[in-house]
C-alpha positions in Angstrom: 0.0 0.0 0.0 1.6 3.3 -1.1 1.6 5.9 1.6 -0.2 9.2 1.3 0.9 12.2 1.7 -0.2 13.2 5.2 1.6 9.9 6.3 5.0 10.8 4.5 5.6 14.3 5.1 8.4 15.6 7.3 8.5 18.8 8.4 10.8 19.8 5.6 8.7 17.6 3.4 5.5 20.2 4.3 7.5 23.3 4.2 8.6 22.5 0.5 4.7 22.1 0.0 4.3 25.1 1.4 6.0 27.2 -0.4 5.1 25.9 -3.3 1.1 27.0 -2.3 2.2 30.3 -1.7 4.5 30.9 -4.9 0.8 29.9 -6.1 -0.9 32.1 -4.8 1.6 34.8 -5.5 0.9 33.9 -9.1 -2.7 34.1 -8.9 -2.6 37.5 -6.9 -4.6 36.1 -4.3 -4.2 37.3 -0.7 -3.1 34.9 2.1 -5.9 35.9 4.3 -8.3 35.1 1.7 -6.9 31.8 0.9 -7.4 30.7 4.4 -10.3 32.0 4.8 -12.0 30.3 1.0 -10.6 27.1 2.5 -11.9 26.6 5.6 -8.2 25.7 6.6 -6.6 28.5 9.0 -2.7 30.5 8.7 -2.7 28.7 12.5 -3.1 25.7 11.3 -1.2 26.3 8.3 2.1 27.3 10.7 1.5 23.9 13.1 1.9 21.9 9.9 5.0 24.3 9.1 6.6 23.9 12.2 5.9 19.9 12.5 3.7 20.0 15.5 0.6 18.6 13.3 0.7 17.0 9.9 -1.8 17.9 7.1 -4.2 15.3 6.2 -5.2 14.0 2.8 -8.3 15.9 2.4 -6.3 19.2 3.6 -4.1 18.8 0.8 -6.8 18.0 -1.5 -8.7 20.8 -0.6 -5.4 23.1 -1.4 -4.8 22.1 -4.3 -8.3 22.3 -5.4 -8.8 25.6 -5.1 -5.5 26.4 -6.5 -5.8 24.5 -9.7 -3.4 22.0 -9.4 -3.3 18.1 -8.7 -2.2 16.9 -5.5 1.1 15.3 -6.8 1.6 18.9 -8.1 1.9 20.3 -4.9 3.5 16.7 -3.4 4.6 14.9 -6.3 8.2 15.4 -5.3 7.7 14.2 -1.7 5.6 11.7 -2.3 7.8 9.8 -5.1 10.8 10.4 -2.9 9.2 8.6 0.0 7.4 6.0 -2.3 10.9 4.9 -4.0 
C-alpha cells in the first residue's frame, strides 16, 4: 500500500509544500488571508503543519490544491515519489 501524503511528510517535506502553495498564490494574486479564509483551513493551522507539530491530512491537501488549480502530486509529487521509492 503506497503511503499518502499526510503519512510521508516531514517537516521539511510540508515546508517545501508550502511554499510551493504560496508561490501559487503569488501567481494568482490572491491574498493569504483570503486563501485561508475560502478554505476553511486556518494560517494557524497552516504554521503547526509548518513547524511539525501537526501534519496535514489527505483531504487538507486535496482541498489546497483544489482551489489552487493544481493536482495533488503537483503540490507533493516530489515528496511523495521520494518517499514511495
Amino acid at each position: 500500500m503506497e503511503p499518502t501524503p499526510s503519512q510521508s511528510l516531514t517537516p521539511q517535506d510540508v515546508e517545501t509544500m508550502l511554499s510551493k502553495v504560496y508561490e501559487l498564490l503569488k501567481s494568482k494574486s490572491i491574498p493569504r488571508m483570503q486563501f485561508y479564509s475560502e478554505i476553511g483551513i486556518s494560517a494557524g493551522a497552516m504554521s503547526q503543519w509548518k513547524l511539525g507539530k501537526t501534519t496535514p491530512i489527505y483531504n487538507s491537501i486535496a482541498k489546497i490544491a483544489d482551489y489552487l488549480g493544481v493536482t495533488v502530486d503537483e503540490l507533493t509529487g516530489d515528496i511523495t515519489q521520494k518517499t514511495a521509492a
